[in-house]
C-alpha positions in Angstrom: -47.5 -49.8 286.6 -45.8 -47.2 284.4 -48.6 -46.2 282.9 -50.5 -45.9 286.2 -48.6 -43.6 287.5 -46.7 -42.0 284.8 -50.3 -41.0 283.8 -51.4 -39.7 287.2 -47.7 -37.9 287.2 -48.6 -36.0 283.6 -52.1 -35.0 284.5 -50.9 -33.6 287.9 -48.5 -32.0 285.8 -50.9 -30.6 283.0 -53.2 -29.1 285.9 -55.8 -31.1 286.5 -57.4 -31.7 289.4 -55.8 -34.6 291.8 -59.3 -36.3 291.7 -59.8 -36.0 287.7 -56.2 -37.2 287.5 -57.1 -40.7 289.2 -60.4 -41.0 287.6 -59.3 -40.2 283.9 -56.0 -42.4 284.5 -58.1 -45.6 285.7 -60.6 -44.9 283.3 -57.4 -44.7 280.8 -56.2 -47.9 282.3 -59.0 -50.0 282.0 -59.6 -49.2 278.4 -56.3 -49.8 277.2 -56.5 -53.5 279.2 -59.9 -54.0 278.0 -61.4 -54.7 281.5 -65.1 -53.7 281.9 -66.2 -50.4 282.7 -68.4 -51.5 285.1 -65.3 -52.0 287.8 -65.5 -48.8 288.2 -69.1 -48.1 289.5 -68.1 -51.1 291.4 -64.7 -49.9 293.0 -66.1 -46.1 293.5 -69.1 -48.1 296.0 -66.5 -50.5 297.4 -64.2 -47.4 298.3 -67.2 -45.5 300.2 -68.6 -48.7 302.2 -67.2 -48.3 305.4 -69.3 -47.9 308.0 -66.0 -45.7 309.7 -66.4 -43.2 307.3 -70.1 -41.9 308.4 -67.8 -40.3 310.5 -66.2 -37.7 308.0 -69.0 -35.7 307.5 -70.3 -35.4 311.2 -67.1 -34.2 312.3 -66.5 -32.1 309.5 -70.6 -30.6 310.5 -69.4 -30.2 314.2 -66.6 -27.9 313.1 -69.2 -26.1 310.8 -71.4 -25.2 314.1 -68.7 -25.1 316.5 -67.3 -22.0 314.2 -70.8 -20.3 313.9 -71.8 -20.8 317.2 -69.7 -18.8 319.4 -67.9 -21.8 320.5 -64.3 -20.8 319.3 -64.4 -17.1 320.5 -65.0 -18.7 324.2 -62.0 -21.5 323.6 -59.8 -18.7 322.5 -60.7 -16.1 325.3 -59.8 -19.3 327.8 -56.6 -19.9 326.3 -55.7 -16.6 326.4 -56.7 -16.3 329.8 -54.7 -19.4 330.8 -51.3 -19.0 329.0 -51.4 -14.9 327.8 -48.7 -13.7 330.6 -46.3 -15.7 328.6 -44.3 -13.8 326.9 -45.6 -14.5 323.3 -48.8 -14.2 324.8 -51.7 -14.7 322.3 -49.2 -16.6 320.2 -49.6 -19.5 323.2 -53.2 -18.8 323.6 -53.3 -19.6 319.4 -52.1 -23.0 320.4 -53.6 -23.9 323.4 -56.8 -23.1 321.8 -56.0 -25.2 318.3 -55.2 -28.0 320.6 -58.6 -27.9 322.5 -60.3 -27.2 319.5 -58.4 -30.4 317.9 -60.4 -32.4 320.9 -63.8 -31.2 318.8 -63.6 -31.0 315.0 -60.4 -33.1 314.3 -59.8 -30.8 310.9 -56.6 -28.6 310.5 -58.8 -26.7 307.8 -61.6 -26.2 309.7 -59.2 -24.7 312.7 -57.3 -22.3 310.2 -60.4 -21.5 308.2 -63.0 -20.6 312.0 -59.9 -20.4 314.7 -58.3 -19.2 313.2 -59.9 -15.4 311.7 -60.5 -15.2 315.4 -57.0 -15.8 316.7 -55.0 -13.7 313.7 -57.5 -10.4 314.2 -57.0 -11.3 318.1 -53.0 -11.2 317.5 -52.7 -7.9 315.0 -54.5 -6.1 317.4 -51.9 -6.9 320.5 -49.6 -6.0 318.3 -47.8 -9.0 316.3 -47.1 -8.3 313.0 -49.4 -9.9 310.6 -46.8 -12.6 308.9 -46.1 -14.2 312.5 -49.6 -14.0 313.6 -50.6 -15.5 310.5 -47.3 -18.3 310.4 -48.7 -19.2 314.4 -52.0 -20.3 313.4 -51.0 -21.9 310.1 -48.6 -24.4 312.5 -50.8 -24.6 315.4 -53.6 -25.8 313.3 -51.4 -29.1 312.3 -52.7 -30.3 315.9 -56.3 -30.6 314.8 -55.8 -34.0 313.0 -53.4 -35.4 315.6 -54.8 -35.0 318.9 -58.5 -37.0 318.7 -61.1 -36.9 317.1 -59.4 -36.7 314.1 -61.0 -37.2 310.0 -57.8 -38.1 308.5 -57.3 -40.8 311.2 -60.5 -41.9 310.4 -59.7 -42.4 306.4 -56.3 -44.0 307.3 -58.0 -46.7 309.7 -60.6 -47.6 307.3 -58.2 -48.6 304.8 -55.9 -50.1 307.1 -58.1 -52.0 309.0 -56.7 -51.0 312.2 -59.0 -49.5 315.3 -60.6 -45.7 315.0 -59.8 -45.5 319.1 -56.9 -47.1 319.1 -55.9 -44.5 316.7 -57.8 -41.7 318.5 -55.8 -42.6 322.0 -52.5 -43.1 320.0 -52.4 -39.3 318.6 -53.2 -37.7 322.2 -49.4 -37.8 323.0 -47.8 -36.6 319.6 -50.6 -34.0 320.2 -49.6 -32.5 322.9 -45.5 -32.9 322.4 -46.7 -30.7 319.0 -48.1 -28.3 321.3 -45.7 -27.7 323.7 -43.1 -27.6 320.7 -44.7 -25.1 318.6 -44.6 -23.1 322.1 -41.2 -23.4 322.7 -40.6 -21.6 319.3 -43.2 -18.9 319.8 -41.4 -18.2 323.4 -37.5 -17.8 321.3 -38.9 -16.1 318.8 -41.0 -13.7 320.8 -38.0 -13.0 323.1 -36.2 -11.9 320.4 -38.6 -9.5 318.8 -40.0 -8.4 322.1 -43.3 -9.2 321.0 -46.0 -8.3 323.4 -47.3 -10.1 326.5 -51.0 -9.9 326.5 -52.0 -9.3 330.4 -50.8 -10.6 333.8 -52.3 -14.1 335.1 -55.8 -13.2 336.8 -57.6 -16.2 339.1 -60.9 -14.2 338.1 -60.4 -13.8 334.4 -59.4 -17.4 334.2 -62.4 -18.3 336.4 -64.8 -16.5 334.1 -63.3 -17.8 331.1 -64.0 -21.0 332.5 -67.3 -20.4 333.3 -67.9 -19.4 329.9 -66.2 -22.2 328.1 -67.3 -24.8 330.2 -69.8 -26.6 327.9 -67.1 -26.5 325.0 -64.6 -27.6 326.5 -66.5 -30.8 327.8 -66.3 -32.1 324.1 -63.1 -33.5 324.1 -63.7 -35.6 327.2 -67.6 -36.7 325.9 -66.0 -38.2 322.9 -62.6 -39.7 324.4 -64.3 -40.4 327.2 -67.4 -42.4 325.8 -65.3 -44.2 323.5 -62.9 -45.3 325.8 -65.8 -46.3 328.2 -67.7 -48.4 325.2 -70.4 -46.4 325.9 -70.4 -45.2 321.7 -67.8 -46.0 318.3 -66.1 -42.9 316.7 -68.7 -43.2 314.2 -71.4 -42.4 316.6 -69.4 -40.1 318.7 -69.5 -37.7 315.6 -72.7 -37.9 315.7 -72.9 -36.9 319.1 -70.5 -33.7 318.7 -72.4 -32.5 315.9 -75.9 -32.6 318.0 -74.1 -31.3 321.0 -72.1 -28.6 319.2 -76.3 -27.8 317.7 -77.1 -27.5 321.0 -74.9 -25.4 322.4 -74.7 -22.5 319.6 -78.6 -22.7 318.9 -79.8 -23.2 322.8 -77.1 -22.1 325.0 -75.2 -19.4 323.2 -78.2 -18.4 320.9 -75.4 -17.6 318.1 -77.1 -19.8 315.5 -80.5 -19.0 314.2 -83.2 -21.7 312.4 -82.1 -20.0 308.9 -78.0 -20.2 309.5 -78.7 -24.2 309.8 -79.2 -24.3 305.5 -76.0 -23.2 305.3 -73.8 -24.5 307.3 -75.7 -27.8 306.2 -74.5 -26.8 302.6 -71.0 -25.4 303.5 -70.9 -29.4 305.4 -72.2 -31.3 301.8 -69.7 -29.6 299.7 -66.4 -30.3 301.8 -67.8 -34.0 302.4 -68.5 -34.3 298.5 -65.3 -33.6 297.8 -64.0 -35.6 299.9 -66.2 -38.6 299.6 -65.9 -38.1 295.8 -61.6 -38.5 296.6 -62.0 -41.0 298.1 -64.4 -43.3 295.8 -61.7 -42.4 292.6 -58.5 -43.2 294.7 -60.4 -46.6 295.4 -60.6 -47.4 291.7 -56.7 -46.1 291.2 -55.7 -47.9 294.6 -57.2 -51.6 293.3 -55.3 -51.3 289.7 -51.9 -50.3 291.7 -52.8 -53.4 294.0 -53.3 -55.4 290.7 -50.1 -54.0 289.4 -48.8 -55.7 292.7 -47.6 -51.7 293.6 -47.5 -52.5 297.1 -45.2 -55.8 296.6 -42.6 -53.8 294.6 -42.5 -51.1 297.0 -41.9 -53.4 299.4 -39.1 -55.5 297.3 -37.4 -51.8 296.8 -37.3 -51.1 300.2 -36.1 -54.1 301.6 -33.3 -53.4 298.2 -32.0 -50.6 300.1 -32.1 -51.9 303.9 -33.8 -54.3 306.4 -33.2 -52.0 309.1 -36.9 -50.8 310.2 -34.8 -46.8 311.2 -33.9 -47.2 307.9 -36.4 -47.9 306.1 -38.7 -45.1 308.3 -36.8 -42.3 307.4 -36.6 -43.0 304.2 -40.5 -43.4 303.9 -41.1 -40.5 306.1 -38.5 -37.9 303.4 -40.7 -39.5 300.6 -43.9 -38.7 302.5 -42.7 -35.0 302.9 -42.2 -34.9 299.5 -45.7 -36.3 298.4 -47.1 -34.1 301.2 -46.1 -30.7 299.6 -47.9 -31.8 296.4 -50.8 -33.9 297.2 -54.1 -33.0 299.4 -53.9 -35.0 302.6 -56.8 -37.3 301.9 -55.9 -38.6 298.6 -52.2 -39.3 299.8 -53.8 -41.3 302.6 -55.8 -43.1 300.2 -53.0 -44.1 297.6 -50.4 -44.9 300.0 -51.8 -46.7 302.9 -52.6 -50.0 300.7 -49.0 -49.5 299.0 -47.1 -48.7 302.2 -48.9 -50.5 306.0 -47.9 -54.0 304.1 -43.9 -53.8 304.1 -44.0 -51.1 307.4 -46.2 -54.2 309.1 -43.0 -57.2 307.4 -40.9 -55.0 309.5 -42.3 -55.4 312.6 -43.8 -52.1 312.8 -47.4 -51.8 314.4 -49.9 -50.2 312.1 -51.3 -48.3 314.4 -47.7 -46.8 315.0 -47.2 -45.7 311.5 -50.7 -44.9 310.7 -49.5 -41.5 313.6 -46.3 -41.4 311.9 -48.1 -40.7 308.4 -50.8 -39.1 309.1 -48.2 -36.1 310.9 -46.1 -36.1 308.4 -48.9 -34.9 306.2 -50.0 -32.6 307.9 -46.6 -31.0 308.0 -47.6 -31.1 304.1 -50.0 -28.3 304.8 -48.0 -25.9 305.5 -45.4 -26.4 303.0 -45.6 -24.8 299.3 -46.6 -25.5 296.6 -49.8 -27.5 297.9 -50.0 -26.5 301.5 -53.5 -25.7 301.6 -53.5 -24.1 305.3 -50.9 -21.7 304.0 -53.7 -20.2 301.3 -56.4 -20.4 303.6 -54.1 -18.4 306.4 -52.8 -16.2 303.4 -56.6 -15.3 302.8 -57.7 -14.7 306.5 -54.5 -12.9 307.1 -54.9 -11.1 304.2 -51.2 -11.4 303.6 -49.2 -12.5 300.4 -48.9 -16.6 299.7 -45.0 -16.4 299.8 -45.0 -13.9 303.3 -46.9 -16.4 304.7 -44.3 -19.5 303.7 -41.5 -17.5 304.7 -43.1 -16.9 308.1 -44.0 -20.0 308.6 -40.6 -22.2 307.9 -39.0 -21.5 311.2 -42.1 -23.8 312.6 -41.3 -26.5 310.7 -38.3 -27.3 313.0 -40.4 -28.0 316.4 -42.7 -30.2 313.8 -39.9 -31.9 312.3 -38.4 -32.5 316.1 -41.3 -34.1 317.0 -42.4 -36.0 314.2 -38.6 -38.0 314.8 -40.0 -38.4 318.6 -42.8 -40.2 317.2 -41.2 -42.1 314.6 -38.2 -43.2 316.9 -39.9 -43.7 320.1 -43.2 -45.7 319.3 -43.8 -45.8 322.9 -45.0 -42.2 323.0 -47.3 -43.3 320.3 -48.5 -46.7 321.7 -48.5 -45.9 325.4 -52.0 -44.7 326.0 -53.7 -47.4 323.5 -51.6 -50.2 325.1 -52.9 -49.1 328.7 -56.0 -48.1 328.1 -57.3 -50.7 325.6 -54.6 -53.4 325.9 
């Protein structure tokens, strides 16, 4: 076990890439106990098998069209329309618009990378300095894997072996608690600084907005809706958001032409290689940790400490915020689900339950330094300084924080919907 993850620990350390660090450490590992190379080709296939996962890379393609083809300029002009005569203004309309974009792609990356240039040029030209304009949409886009569809949901239920729409229904709540947090904080804050309101409420503006976001915004209830009908899995319903998504910014918006499609096709490959290719080396370093009997000792250590299940979630949820600053999303999910679902489920709690309490308290990872990945993608589009954009952002970590408690202390908010709606 030591030399599992004291190894992982030095190459992390050294620089290496989080992937190369599991591979060269299992590869390490089975050399050193003499079992066959051949376990890895094996665990690498094994890892990848899940008919769940066809989902990654169809949602991670609808993004990809949604952001070419005109789609999120018409969800943010809607937003803006509906919630601008806040005051904060565009700062709601950033949120509201993450959050309806969340219903489509179900990728904080791909919200920060496409939303997000649209809402931070949208913001600096009303007149919010850069650093909050840029901290805004490096929060709001924390919704994207939360409120269905979502990838990361996806990755968690395949190794759990839990229910992609139970999942789906179960983040709909936090979703929107997230939301109307991060909302609450813009309002203070943009109080304070007297930060511009960006027009009065208008019946036709909103009506027009409508009009022209209507097809877009039908996405989120096509895919809820047909999964919670049976009328298609998650797996398929990527599927279908990628085709309509084609649809609408080749045929009804005109935005993407024949000879975008070879692009966005490749941009698609190379963020589902990656994580694919994550994913198939955490499978080799998750088996030797479960023949370590990793999970077991956890679970031993844990139940050291306390048998209270409050307890034993906070503690779990400070050591996730810890991981989360230094490791990419998917290969946390992939290390610790086998290691941490088994003593969470002795304790009574539902799977399902912690798979929303994890999966948030990752994405809080993103935006925190040293590995928050939003924060260099926002730094980039923003085209303001790493460390601006960490300072800016750290006030938004209290609505997050407030809410991922909520959800970790009140599992009805989490359960409700799946309970209801799927018993």
């Amino acid at each position: 076990m030591l030399f599992l993850i004291g190894g992982f620990l030095l190459l992390i350390i050294i620089g290496f890439p989080i992937v190369f660090s599991l591979a060269i450490t299992s590869f390490l590992y089975l050399q050193v106990y003499s079992i066959p190379l051949s376990t890895i080709a094996q665990r690498m296939v094994v890892g990848i098998n899940n008919y769940a996962l066809l989902a990654v890379p169809f949602f991670i393609l609808a993004g990809n069209l949604m952001n070419n083809g005109g789609v999120t300029r018409r969800l943010f002009r809607f937003a803006s329309a509906m919630v601008g005569f806040i005051p904060g203004g565009l700062g709601h309309a950033n949120v509201v618009a993450s959050m309806i974009f969340a219903g489509m792609s179900g990728a904080a990356i791909a919200d920060a990378g496409g939303l997000g240039t649209i809402e931070i040029r949208a913001m600096k030209d009303e007149g919010f300095d850069a650093n909050f304009s840029a901290a805004v949409t490096a929060a709001s886009s924390t919704i994207g894997p939360i409120i269905p569809p979502s990838i990361p949901l996806v990755i968690y239920a395949s190794i759990a072996s839990v229910s992609v729409g139970r999942l789906f229904l179960a983040g709909a709540v936090p979703g929107l608690l997230m939301g109307v947090a991060l909302m609450t904080m813009i309002y203070v804050i943009s109080k304070q600084r007297k930060y511009p309101v960006h027009a009065k409420f208008s019946i036709k503006e909103a009506a027009l907005s409508f009009a022209d976001g209507f097809l877009p915004l039908l996405t989120p209830a096509i895919i809820l809706g047909g999964i919670l009908f049976g009328m298609f899995s998650p797996t398929e319903a990527a599927i279908i958001a990628s085709f309509y998504a084609l649809i609408l910014g080749m045929f009804v918006y005109k935005e993407i032409k024949l000879k975008d499609l070879a692009a966005i096709i490749l941009e698609t490959v190379k963020t589902t290689s990656m994580v694919i290719f994550i994913i198939s080396a955490a499978s080799i370093y998750g088996w030797l940790l479960g023949r370590e009997q990793v999970p077991q000792g956890v679970a031993r250590l844990l139940f050291a400490i306390s048998e209270n299940p409050h307890v034993i979630m906070l503690i779990v949820i400070a050591f996730l915020m810890v991981i989360g600053c230094f490791l990419e999303t998917t290969a946390a999910l992939i290390l610790l689900t086998p290691i941490l679902v088994p003593p969470m489920m002795m304790l009574g709690i539902d799977p399902v339950h912690f798979g929303l309490v994890m999966v948030l308290t990752l994405m809080i990872g993103l935006i925190t330094p040293p590995v928050g990945v939003v924060l260099y993608i926002i730094s980039s589009v923003a085209k303001v300084s790493f460390e601006d954009v960490t300072r800016a952002t750290a006030p938004f970590l209290i609505p997050l924080l407030l809410v991922l408690i909520l959800v970790a202390f009140v599992p009805d908010l989490v359960m409700f919907l799946p309970t209801w709606l799927m018993g």
